[in-house]
Every structure is written in C-alpha cells, then in structure tokens.
C-alpha positions in Angstrom: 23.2 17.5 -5.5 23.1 18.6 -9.0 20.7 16.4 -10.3 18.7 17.2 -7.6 18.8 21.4 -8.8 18.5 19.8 -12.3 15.3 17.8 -11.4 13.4 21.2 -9.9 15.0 23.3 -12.8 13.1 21.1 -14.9 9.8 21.0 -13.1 10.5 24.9 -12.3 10.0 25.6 -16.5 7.4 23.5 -16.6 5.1 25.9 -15.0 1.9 23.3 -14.8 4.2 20.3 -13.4 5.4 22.5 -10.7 2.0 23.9 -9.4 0.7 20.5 -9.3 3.9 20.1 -7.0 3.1 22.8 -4.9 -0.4 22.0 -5.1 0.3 18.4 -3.9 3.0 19.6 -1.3 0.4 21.1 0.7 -2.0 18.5 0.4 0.9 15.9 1.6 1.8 18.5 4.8 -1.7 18.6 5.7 -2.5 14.9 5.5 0.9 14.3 8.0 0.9 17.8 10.1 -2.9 18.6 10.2 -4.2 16.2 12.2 -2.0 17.1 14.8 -2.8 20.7 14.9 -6.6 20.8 14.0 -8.5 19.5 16.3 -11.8 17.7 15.1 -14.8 17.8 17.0 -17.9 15.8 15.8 -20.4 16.5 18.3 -23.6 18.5 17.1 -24.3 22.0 17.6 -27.5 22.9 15.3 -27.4 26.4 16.4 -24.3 27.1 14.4 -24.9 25.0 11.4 -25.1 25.7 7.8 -22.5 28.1 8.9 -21.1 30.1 6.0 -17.3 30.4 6.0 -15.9 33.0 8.5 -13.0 33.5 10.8 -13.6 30.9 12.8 -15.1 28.2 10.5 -13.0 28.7 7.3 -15.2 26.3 5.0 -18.4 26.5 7.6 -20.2 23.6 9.0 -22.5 20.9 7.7 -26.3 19.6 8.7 -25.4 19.5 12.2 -22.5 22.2 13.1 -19.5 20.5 12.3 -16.8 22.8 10.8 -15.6 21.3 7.3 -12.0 22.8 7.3 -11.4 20.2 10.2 -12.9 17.3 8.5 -10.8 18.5 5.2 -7.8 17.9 7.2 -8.4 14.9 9.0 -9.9 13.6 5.9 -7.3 14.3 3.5 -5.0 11.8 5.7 -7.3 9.0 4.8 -7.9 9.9 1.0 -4.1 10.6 0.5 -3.0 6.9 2.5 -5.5 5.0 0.9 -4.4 6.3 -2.5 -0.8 6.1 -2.5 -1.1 2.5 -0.7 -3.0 1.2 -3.4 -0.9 2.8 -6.1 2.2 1.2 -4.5 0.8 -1.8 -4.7 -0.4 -1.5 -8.3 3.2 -0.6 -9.4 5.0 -3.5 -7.2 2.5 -5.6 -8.7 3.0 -4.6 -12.5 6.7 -3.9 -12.4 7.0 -7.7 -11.1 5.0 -9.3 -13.5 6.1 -7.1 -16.7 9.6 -7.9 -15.8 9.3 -11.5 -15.4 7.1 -11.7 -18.6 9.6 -9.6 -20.8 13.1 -11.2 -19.4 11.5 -15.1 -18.7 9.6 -15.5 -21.4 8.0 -18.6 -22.1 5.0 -19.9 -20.4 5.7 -17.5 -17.9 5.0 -14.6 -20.9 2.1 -16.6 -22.6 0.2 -16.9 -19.1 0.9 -13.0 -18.0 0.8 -11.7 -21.4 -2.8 -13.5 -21.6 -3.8 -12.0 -18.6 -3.2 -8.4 -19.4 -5.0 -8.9 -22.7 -8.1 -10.2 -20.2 -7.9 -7.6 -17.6 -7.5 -4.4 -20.1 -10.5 -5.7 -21.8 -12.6 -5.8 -18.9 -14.8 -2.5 -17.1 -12.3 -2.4 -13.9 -14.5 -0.6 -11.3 -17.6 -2.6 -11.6 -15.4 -6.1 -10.8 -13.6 -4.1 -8.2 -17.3 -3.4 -7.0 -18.1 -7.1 -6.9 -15.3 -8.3 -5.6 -15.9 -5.6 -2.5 -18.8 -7.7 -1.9 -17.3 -11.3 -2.5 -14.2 -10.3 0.4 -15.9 -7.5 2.7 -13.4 -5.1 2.8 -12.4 -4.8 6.8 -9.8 -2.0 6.4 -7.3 0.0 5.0 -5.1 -2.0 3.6 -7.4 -4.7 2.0 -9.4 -2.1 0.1 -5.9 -1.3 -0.9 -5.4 -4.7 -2.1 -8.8 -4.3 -3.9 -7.9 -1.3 -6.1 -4.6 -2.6 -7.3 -5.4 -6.3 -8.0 -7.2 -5.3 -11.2 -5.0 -1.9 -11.8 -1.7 -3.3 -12.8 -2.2 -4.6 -16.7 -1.7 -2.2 -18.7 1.9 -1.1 -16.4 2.9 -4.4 -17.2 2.2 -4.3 -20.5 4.7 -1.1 -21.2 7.4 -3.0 -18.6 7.6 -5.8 -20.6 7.5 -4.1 -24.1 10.8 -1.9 -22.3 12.4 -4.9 -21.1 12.4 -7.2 -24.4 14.0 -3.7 -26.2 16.1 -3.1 -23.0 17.1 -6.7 -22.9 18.8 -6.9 -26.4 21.1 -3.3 -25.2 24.8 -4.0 -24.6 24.5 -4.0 -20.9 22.7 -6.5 -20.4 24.3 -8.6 -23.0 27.3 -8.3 -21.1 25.9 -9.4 -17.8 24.5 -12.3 -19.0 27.7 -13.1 -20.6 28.9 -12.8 -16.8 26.6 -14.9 -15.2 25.5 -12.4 -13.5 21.8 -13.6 -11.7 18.4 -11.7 -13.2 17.9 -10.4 -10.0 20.7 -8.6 -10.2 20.2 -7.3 -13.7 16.3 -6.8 -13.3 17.1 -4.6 -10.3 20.6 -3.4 -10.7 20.6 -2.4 -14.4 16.9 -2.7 -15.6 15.1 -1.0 -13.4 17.1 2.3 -13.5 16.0 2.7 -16.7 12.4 2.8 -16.3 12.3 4.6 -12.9 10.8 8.1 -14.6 8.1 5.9 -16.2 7.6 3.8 -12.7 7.1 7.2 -11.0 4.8 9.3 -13.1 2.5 6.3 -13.4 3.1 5.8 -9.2 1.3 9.0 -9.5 -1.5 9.1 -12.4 -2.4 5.5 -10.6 -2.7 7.7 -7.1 -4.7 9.5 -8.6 -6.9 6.5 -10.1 -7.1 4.5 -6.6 -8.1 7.9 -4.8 -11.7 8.0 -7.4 -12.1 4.3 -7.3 -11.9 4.5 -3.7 -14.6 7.5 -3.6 -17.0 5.1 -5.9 -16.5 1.8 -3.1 -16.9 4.2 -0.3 -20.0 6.0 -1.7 -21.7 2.0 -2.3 -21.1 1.6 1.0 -18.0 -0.8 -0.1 -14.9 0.7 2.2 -14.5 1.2 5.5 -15.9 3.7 7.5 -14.6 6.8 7.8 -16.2 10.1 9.4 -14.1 12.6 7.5 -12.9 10.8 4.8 -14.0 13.4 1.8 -16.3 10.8 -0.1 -18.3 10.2 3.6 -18.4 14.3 3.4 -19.8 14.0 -0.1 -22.8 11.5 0.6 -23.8 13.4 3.9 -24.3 16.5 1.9 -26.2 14.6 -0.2 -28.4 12.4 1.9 -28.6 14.0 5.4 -27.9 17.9 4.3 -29.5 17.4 0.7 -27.7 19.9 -0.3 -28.6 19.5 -4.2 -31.8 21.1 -3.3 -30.5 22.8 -0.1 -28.9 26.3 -0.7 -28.1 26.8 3.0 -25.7 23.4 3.1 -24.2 24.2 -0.8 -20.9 24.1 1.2 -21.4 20.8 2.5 -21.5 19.4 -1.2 -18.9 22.0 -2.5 -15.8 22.1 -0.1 -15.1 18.1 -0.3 -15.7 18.2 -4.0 -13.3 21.2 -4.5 -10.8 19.4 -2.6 -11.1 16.1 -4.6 -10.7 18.2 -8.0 -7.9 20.5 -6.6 -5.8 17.1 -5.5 -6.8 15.2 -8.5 -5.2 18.4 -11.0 -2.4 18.6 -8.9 -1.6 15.0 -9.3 -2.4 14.6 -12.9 0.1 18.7 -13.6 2.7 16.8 -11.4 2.8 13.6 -13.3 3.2 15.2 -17.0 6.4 16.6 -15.8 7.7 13.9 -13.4 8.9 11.7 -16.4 10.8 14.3 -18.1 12.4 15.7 -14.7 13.6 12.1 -13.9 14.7 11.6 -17.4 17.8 13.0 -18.9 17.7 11.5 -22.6 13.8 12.6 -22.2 14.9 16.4 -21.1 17.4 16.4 -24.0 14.6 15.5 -26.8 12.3 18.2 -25.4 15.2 20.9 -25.0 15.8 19.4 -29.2 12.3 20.0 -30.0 11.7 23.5 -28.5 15.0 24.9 -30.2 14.2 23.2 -33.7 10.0 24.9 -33.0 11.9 28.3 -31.6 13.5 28.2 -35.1 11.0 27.4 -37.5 9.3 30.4 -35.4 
C-alpha cells in the first residue's frame, strides 16, 4: 500500500507526468466504457451534415451527417488496442532477446547483437510498409505483429547492456553459485530491476505503434475500420476535402486533435513512469533538486 501512495506522490509532483495520467485515464475509460454507452449510427443524413458542434453533436458531423464524438469513442477502442497490443509485443520481444543476448552470450550474443546493429540501421516504417504488402495484414492482431517485429532493437540493446552490468552484481553471483536455473534468475531477480525501464518504454513504444499504425491504415495497409481515427482522418480528406472545405474543418480537426491529445498524454506519462517505479531513481532526483535548491 505504501508504495502504491509513494508511486502517485511521485507522479502527483511531477505535474506533466500526472496530466498525461489523467489525460490517458480518460482516454483508457472511454476506449473500454464508451462503446457501451454511445451509440454509433453510420447511416447518412445530408440534411444535418457539416454540423458544427452543439448540444446534441458535441464534435458535429462529417460529409454525410455522422456525429464525430461517436466515432471518437468507438474509434479510440481500436487506436488504443491496436497500440498497446503491438507495444506488448515489442517489449516481450526485446526483453527476451536482450536477456538471452546479455546472460548467454556467445553465438547467441554475436547473432542478436548483429541483428540490432542491422535493424537500428534501417528506416523502420517503410519495411513495415513492405512487409504489409508481402503478408496482407487480415486483422488485428497480425498488424500487431507487423509493428513490433522491426520495433524491438534498440530495447534489446539497453536490456542487454543492464544485464552484462546486472549480471556481475552480488545477487546474481550468488545464485549461480546455487545452481539456481536462468530462468529463475532472468525472471526472479533480473527482471525486477529493469521493470521501471520495461514500462516507460511499454508506453513511449504505445505511443510509436499507435502513428505507425495511422501511416499502414492511411496506405490502405490495415484493416478496415469505420471509426478508427486515421479512417476519420482520410475521409476528411478525400470525401469531405476538408483542406479546402471550411464547412467540414471539423471533420479533419477533431480526429487529429485526438491523436495529438493521446500522443502528449502518453509521451507526459512516460517521463515520469521510470522515476515513479524507481526508488534509487526518485532518490537521485530528490539529490539533485536539494543540491540545485542550494546553489539557488
């Protein structure tokens, strides 16, 4: 219980972190609850489009009537799912190879360690592009797949680096001395002590997947989906033309605000996840401010 106070007194005082929580709170309670309250109705009505927001269309409607606060919520499922997915995979994927590179070593180092160097060198969305057209992506969870086969190098590169340092600490010295499997000391002892860093890139990569996803589904790339927010963004674009348009400017501006407003709250929220889930982290901050309070 108390490092659970001690983990929001720490995002609490740092005043961007936590309104990038709040911020990403709602988003989260509207992609689960919203669906089921909103209803969405697709069907056309001209006579009430280009709609400007009011009481009973929030956001307004698009080219053909539809109200955009609906398709926000229903949308924001989709966008949220398809980004947190991917970035689970991405850190599964990462964690697991950094930790095999940095406590095998070996071939098993040379090959993986080879392979970062290749895939950090390399543009990432135009291969993901090309591979979206090698393996058709059919749904959710392949485009996942798509976004988070090329997206784990450079986690793995700063897993192994902590497991070679973390590897020579007591600790581990002593369980090897035991016998004790690597399993066991990857999981048990290991991986405690990069959890902070595991979960603010968890989110900064959320963040990553949910633009890389926009770019596939813009090309045409990703499944399908009415009211997923990049779908929004190329209707206003296409069918509203709303670039040119100044009666469907809502059409291109409520999905884009909501990208941005998601995407901030994600990157506020990250900065101070690692120092919130951190203790030795919190102290050297807490160090540095007294030591800058003093110079002061």
């Amino acid at each position: 219980m108390e490092n659970v106070k001690s983990f929001f007194r720490v995002l609490y005082n740092n005043k961007q972190a936590f309104a990038g929580m709040i911020i990403l709170t709602l988003f989260l309670v509207m992609a689960i609850f919203g669906p089921l309250i909103v209803p969405l109705d697709l069907g056309t009505d001209f006579l009430h489009r280009y709609q400007w927001p009011s009481f009973r269309h929030p956001f307004g409607t698009d080219y053909v009537g539809n109200d955009l606060f609906q398709q926000i919520v229903h949308g924001s499922r989709s966008v949220l799912f398809i980004g947190l997915l991917a970035s689970l995979f991405t850190v599964a994927l990462g964690f697991a190879l950094g930790a095999l590179a940095g406590f095998a070593g070996g071939i098993a180092d040379k090959i993986i360690s080879m392979l970062i160097q290749i895939l950090i060198s390399i543009p990432i969305f135009p291969v993901q592009l090309i591979i979206a057209v090698v393996f058709p992506v059919q749904n959710v969870i392949m485009l996942a797949i798509v976004l988070a086969v090329l997206s784990w190098a450079w986690l793995a590169r700063n897993v192994r680096a902590a497991i070679l340092s973390l590897k020579q600490r007591e600790f581990v010295l002593v369980c090897r001395i035991m016998g004790l499997p690597k399993i066991h000391i990857i999981f048990k002892e290991i991986l405690p002590n990069v959890t902070s860093y595991l979960a603010s890139t968890f989110v900064l990569n959320t963040n990553s997947a949910i633009a890389a996803s926009v770019g596939l589904m813009l090309l045409g790339m990703a499944p399908y989906d009415a009211t997923h927010w990049s779908i929004m963004l190329s209707n206003a674009s296409t069918q509203a033309n709303s670039g040119m348009n100044t009666a469907g400017i809502f059409n291109m501006m409520v999905p884009t605000a909501a990208f941005i407003l998601l995407q901030m709250s994600l990157i506020f929220f990250a900065n101070g996840l690692d120092e919130a889930l951190n203790p030795r982290l919190r102290t050297t901050n807490k160090v540095r401010k007294v030591k800058k309070e003093g110079q002061v």
